[in-house]
N, C-alpha and C positions, 0 to 999 in steps of 0.2 A: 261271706261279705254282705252287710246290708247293703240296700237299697242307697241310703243316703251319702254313703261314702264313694257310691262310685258315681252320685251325681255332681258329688262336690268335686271330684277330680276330675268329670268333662269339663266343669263351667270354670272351673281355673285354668284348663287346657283353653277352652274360648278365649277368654279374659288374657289371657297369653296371645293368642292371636290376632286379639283384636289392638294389645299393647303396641308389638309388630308392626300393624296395619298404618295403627296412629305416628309413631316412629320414622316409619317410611316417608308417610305422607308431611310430613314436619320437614324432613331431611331436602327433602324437592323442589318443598316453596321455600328454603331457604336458601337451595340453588337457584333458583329463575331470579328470586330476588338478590341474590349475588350478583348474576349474569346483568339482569336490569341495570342494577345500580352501579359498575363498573362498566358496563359496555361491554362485558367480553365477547358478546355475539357477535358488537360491531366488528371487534377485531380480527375474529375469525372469518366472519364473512367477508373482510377485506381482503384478506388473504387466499380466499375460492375464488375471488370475484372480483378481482380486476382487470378489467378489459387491458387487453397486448397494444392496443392501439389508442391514443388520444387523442377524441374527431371533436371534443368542444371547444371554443374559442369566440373569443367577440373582444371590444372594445370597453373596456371598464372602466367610464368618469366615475367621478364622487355622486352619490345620490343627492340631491336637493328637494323642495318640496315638489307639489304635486304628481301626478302620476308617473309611480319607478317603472321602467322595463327593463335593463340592464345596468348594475350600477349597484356600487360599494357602500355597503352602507357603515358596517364596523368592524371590527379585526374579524370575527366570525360571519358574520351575514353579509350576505348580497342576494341581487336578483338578478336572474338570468331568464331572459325572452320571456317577462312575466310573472317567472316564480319565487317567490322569498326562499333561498337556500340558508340553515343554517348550518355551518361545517362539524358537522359528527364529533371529532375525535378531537375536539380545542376546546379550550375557553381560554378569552380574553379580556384585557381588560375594558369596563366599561365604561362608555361616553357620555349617554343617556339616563340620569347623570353619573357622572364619578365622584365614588365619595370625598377623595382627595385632590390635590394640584400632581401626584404623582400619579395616579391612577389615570383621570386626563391626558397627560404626557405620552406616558409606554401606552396608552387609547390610541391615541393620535398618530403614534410609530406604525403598531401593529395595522392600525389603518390604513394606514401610507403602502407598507409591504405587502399586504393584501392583496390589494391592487396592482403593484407591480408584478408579483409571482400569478395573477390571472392573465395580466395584458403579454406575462414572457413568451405566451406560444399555446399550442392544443393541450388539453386537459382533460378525465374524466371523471363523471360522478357515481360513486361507488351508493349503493342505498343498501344499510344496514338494517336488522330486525324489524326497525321501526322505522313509519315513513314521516311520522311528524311530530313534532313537539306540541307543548300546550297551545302556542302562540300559532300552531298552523302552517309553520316553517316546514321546508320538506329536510330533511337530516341526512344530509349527504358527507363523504367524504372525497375530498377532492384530491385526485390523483393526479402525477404526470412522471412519464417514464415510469409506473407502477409504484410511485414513493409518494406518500402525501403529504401536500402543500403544511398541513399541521407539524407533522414532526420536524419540518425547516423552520417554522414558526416559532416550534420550540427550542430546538438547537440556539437560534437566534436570542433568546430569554423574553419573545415576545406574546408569549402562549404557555397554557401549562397543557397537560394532558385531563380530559376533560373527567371527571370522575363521579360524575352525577350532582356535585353539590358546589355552591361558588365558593371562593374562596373571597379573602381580602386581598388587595393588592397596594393597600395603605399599609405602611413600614411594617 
């Protein structure tokens, strides 16, 4: 055998490996960015990680202007003793503005209900993969009795399940 034929069959044996390599490494970051972009961390982490016991609880007005400390601001956020939570596992619709008269409306529901299902009694905040959003929000899910506040949300048709990207909420 010459020389040249068994170098051409290591370096395609490389070239092979290194196809592998690249393969692998493609396969991974389109898991994390699966995981990312659906949340499924959150959801599993929910499921390790919810406290037996719900010790939070406060009194939750509507927010108004200047300085929030606890207090509702839209189907998904509020602040509690200072922090802007955004609820992990929802989206709702929005206030600030709505692009429609119906959007406003189920806004203004989901807002209402919010605030009732914090003020019903103790609750806990589950923290997922990630601790904040772009806006600085900390990305909590809000549990009680180990069931979260979001999936009553959505049962209700006041919430969809959050899936990385807004939807519409005009017809």
């Amino acid at each position: 055998m010459d020389g040249s034929f068994r170098r051409r069959r290591r370096n395609d044996r490389n070239r092979s490996g290194r196809t592998w390599a690249w393969a692998i490494a493609a396969l991974i970051a389109a898991g994390l960015y699966a995981a990312d972009h659906f949340q499924l961390a959150d959801r599993l982490t929910l499921a390790v990680t919810t406290p037996r016991t719900d010790t939070l609880g406060a009194t939750f007005p509507y927010c108004t202007e200047g300085r929030r400390v606890t207090c509702v601001v839209d189907g998904d956020t509020f602040w509690l003793s200072g922090e802007r939570i955004r609820i992990a596992d929802i989206d709702t619709p929005e206030l600030s503005p709505p692009r429609c008269e119906a959007e406003r409306l189920k806004g203004e529901a989901a807002k209402r209900r919010l605030r009732e299902l914090l003020n019903a009694g103790p609750f806990s905040l589950v923290a997922g993969w990630r601790d904040e959003d772009q806006h600085g929000r900390k990305l909590r899910t809000v549990t009680r009795d180990g069931r979260s506040i979001g999936d009553t949300m959505i049962d209700e048709g006041l919430a969809r399940r959050w899936d990385g990207k807004r939807r519409s909420w005009c017809g």
